[in-house]
N, C-alpha and C positions, 0 to 999 in steps of 0.2 A: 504493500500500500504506500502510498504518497500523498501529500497536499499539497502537490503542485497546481500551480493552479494551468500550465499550459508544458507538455512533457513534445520536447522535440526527438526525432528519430532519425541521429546522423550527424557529426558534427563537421561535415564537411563545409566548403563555404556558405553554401544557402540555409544552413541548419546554424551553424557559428553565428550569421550575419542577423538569422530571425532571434536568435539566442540574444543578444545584443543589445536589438530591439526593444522588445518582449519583457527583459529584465530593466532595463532602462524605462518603460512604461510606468513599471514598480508590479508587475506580473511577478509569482515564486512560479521560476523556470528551471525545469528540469531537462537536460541535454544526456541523452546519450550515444554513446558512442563504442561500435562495437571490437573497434581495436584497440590494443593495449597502447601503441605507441601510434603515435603520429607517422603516416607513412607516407610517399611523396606517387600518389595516387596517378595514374596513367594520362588522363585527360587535364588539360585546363592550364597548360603552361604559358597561356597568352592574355593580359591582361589587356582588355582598350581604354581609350582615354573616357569611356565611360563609364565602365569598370574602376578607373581610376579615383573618377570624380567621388564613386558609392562609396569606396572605400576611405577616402576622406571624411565624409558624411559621418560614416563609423568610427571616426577616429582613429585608424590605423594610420601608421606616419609612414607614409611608400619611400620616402628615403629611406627608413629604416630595414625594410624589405631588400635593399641592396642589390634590387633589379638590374638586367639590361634595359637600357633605352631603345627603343623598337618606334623607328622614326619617318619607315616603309615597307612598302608589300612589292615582292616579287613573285611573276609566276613564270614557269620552266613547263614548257614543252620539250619533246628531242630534238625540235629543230629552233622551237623561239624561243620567248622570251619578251618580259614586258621590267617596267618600274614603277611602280605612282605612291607619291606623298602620300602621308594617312593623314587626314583630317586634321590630327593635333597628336600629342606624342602615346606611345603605348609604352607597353612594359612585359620581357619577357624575368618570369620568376619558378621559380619551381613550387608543386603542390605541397611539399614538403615545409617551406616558409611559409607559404601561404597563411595552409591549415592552422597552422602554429602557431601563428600570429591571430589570426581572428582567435582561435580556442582562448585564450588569453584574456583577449579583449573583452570576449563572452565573461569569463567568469571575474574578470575584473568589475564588470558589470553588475554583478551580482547571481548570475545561471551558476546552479548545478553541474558541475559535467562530470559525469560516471563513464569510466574506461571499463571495455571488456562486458560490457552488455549488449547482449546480441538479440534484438529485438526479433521475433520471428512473426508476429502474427498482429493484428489492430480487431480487435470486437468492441465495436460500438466505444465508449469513452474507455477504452483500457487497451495496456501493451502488452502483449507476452511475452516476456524472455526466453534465451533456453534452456535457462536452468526451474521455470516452470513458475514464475514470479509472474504476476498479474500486476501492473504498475495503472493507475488510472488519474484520468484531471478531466476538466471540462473541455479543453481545448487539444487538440493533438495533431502536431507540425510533423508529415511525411517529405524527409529529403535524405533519403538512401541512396542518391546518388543517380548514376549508370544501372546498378546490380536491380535486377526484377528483387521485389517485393512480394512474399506469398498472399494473395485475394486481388494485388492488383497488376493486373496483367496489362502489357502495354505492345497490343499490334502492331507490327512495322505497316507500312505501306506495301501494297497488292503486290508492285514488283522487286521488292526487297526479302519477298518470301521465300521465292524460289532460290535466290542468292545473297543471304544476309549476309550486312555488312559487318566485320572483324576490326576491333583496335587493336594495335600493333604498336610497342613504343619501345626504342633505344639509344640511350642516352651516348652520344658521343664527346669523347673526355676534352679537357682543354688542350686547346693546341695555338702557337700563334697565327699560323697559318691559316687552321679554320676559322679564325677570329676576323679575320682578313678576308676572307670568302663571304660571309656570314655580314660583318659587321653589325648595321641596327637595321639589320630588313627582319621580317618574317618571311621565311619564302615558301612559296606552295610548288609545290613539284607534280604534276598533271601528267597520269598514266592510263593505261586501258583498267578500267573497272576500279578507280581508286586515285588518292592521290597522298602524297606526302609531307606535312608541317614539318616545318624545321626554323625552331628559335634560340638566341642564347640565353643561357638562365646566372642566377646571381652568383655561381662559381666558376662561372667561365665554358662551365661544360656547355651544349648543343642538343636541345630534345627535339628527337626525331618522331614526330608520330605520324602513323597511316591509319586512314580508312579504307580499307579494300575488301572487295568482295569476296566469299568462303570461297568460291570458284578458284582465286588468283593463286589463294595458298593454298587450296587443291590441286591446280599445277605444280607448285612444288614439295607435292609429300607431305604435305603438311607441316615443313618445317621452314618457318618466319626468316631463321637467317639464308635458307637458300633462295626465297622469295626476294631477299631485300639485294643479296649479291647478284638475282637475275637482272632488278631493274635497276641496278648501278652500272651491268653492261648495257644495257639497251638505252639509258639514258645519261648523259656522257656528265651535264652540271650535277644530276644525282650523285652519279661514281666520284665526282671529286669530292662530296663530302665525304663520303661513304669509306673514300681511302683510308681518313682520317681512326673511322670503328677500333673498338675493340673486340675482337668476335668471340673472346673469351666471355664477355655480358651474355648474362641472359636476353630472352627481348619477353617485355612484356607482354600481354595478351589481354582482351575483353570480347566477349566471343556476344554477337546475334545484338549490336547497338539500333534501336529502334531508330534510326534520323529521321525526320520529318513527322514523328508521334506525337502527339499531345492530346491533351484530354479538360472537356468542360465540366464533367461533370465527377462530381463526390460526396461525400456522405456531410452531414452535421455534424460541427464541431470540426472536421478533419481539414486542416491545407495540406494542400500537394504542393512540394515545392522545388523549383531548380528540375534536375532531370526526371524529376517523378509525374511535375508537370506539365514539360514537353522537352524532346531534343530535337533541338537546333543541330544543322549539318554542320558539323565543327570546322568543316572550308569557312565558314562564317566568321568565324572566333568570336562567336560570343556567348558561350556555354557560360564562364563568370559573370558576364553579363543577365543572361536568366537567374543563374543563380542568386545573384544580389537585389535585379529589381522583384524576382517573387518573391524574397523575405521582404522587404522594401514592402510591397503591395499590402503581403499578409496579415504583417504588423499593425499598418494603418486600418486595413480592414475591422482587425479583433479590437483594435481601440474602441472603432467606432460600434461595434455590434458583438463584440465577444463572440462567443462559440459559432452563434449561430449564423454570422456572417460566412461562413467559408464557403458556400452553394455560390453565394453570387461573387466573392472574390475569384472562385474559380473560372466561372464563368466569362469574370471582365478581362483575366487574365487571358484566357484562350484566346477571349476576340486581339488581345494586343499582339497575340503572337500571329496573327494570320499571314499580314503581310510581310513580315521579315524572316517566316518561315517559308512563304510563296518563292521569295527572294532568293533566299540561300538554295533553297531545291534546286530551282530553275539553274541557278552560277553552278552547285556542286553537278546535277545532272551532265550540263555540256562540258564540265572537266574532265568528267571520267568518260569520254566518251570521243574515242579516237579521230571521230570524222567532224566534231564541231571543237575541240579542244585548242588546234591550233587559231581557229577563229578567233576563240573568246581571247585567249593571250593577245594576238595582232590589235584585235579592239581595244583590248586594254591598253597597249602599248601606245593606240593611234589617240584616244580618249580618255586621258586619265582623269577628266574634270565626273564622265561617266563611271569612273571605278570607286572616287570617292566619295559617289550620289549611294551606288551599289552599297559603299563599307556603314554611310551613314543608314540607309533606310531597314539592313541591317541589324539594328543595335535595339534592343526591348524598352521601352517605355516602362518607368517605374510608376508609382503611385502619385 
């Protein structure tokens, strides 16, 4: 039992960020959290200048985060190639600081945070853990992340079924060289059925993450680093980061990401928050962005209306993400997609006043 009066589930950043919130309201907030340590979680290593702004808002000090500055976007075909300014400055950091830093902030605030509770199940205002603890409040914040959550199930789109799409992540070590390749872009690297992020993070190192389809790494046996060595020969700007690898790393993995999911509807009492409720195509980069404006939203909601508000904050939420999920589908679709790919790069290259109309409509509206 608890007397919480609002119990979140996750303390990743949309769970930290409503934790924050919540307690700052003067809510008795309970966070859990189902790792023991802080891990540097596969997704979410790009911060934008609006992500940036939330995190101010929070009071996190981004110099302190000891980010890279991320001050443009590249994309890479095997034959083009484009540049265009971002808007205003971004930030690459790892999950790792991230998480760490909001956690802190949260319980600086005054939240609960309990390591090593693994929440498994939500019945009506109560959580179950697995060691068979029934935890319950009036209000109950769902933001597990990526990872499905057992009762709510989260459909990909019709042709993602056939060939769901795989995250894929390998952190490449500091080097001066790659620093030099790299500098303050974020670059997207654009292949058949997938494409490849790669930003610097606050130790120098280089996170590589892909989205590609099970089909791609069904080409290669199934195994990640023979897939990433394939498309380092086939794609020449790829391979020169790639040189850089250390193949002794594992590569991370998150198998069957729903991109383009989201959902309006949930129970009483309950927000969905960050990727629980909806993922953005992370060609986008603005998964932190969801994250931040749905605690952002939730919080203001439950002020105004406590528990019973969540029906329609989920509701106003969906409708904010229509277009800027329309948006990224549309960019990610023709990325991974050999016969429109080098188009989209050439226009970019031709139109970059149109790439950063794309970055900004993009980006999630908070409360």
């Amino acid at each position: 039992m608890t007397d919480a009066q609002a119990i979140i589930i996750g303390a990743g950043p949309a769970g930290s960020a409503a934790a924050i919130g919540l307690a700052r309201a003067g809510a008795k907030t309970l966070l859990l959290e189902r790792a023991r340590e802080t891990g540097d979680a596969l997704c979410g290593g790009f911060l934008s200048w609006r992500s940036l702004a939330r995190l101010d808002a929070l009071g996190i000090d981004r110099a302190a985060l000891g980010g890279q500055q991320v001050a443009r976007v590249r994309l890479f075909t095997r034959a083009r190639s484009s540049e265009t300014v971002l808007p205003d400055l971004a930030m690459g950091v790892s999950r790792h600081r991230l998480d760490s830093a909001l956690q802190a902030a949260a319980e600086e605030a005054g939240a609960a945070l309990e390591r090593g509770v693994h929440a498994t199940l939500i019945d009506g205002a109560s959580v179950q853990t697995r060691d068979g603890a029934m935890l319950s409040a009036p209000s109950l914040f769902l933001a597990a992340g990526k990872h499905g959550f057992r009762g709510f199930g989260r459909e990909p789109a019709a042709w993602q079924q056939a060939d769901p799409v795989m995250g894929l992540r390998l952190r490449l070590p500091q080097h001066a060289a790659l620093d030099r390749l790299i500098g303050d872009a974020v670059e997207l690297h654009l292949f058949d059925r997938g494409y490849a992020g790669l930003v610097r993070q606050e130790d120098g190192s280089a996170n590589l993450c892909l989205a590609a389809h099970k089909s791609r790494l069904d080409a290669a046996e199934g195994d990640p680093i023979a897939l990433l060595r394939a498309l380092g020969e086939q794609h020449p700007r790829l391979g020169e980061r790639l040189a850089f690898a250390d193949w002794s790393c594992s590569v991370d993995a998150i198998g069957h990401v729903p991109y383009g999911w989201r959902t309006r509807e949930t129970a009483a009492g309950l927000f969905r928050l960050g990727d629980q409720a909806g993922v953005i195509p992370s060609l986008a980069g603005e998964g932190m962005g969801l994250a931040f404006a749905s605690a952002e939203s939730a919080v203001a909601a439950w002020r105004r209306g406590g528990a019973d508000a969540s029906p329609a904050f989920q509701r106003e939420l969906a409708g904010r993400m229509t277009r800027p999920f329309a948006i990224a589908n549309g960019v990610w679709r023709a990325g991974e997609n050999l016969r429109t790919a080098g188009g989209l790069t050439s226009f970019a290259a031709s139109f970059p006043p149109l790439v950063r109309w794309a970055m900004r409509a993009t980006r999630i509206r908070g409360d």
